[in-house]
MIFIDREN-199081 format. One line per 2 residues: number of its first residue (from 0); their letters; for each residue x, z, y of C-alpha. Coordinates in nm, 2 decimals. Example, Ala and Ser with C-alpha at 12.3 -4.5 7.8 and 13.67 -1.06 7.14 Angstrom:
! MIFIDREN-199081
0) AS) 1.23,0.78,-0.45; 1.37,0.71,-0.11
END
This chain:
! MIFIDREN-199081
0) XX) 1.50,-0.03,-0.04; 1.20,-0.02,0.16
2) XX) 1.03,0.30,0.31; 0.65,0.45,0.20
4) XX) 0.51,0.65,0.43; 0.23,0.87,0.36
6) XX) -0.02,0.95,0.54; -0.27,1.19,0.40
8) XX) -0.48,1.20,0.68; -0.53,0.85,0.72
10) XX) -0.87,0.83,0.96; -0.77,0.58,1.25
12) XX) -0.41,0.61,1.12; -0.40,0.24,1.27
14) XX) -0.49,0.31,1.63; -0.28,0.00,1.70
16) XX) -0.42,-0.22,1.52; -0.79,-0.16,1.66
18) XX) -0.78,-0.39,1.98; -0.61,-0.68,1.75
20) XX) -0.92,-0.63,1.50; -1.17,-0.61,1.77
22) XX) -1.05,-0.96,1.94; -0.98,-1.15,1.65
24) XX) -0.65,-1.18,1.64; -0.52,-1.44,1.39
26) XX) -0.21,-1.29,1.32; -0.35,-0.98,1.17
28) XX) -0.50,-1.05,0.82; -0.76,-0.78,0.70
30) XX) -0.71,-0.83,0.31; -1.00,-0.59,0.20
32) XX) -1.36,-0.62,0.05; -1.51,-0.85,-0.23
34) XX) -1.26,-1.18,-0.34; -0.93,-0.94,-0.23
36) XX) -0.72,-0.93,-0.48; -0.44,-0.65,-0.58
38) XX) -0.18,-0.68,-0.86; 0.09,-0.42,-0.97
40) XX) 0.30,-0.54,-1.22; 0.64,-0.30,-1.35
42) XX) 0.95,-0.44,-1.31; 1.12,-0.27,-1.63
44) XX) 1.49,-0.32,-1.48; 1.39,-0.39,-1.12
46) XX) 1.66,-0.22,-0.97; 1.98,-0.30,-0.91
48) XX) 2.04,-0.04,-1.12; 1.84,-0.09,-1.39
50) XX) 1.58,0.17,-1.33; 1.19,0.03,-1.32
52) XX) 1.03,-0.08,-0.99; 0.67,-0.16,-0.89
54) XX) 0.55,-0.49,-0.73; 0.27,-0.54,-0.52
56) XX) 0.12,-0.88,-0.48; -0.18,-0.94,-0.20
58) XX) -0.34,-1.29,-0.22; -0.50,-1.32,0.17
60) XX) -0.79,-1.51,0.20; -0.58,-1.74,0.43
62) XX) -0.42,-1.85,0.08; -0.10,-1.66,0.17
64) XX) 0.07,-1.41,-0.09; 0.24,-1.13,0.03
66) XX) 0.43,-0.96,-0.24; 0.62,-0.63,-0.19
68) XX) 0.88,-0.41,-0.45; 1.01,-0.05,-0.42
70) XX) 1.18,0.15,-0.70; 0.90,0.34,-0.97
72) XX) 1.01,0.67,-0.85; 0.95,0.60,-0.46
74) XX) 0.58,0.51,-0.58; 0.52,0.78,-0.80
76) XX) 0.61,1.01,-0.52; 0.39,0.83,-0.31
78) XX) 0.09,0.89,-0.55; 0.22,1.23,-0.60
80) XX) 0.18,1.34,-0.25; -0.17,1.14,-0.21
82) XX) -0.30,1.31,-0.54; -0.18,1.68,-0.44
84) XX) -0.38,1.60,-0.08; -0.66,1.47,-0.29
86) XX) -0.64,1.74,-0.54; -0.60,2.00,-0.23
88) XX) -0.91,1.91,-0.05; -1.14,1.89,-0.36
90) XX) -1.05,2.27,-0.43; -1.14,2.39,-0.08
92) X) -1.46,2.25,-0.09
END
């Protein structure tokens, strides 16, 4: 199964990734703004063992799809610990 990490403190997360934005590279694909396309779809019996998963699908303006699957409790974890951040930082203000 793959791994989510979260990062709730995502500003410049991506230092890595700056210089290949900056100079064009063609092997990084920025799949963002108007035209991008997400899809979620739930996998009732997705697992293996017959518990739900969630899919991803990314349609890149190149034309290629990149579709990606982890179990419904992996995401709901993930969106658990974004919404607490979330949740966290609109209290303190």
């Amino acid at each position: 199964m793959p791994v989510i990490k979260v990062n709730t403190e995502g500003d410049n997360a991506w230092v890595d990734l700056r210089d290949r934005f900056e100079s064009g590279d063609p092997t990084l694909i920025q799949a963002m703004g108007d035209g991008t396309v997400w899809e979620l779809i739930l996998l009732k019996g997705g697992m293996q063992s017959g518990k739900p998963s969630v899919g991803l699908r990314l349609d890149l303006p190149d034309g290629r799809v990149v579709v990606a699957e982890t179990s419904w409790q992996a995401f709901l974890a993930a969106a658990g610990v974004l919404q607490a951040k979330i949740s966290q930082s609109w209290t303190a203000i």
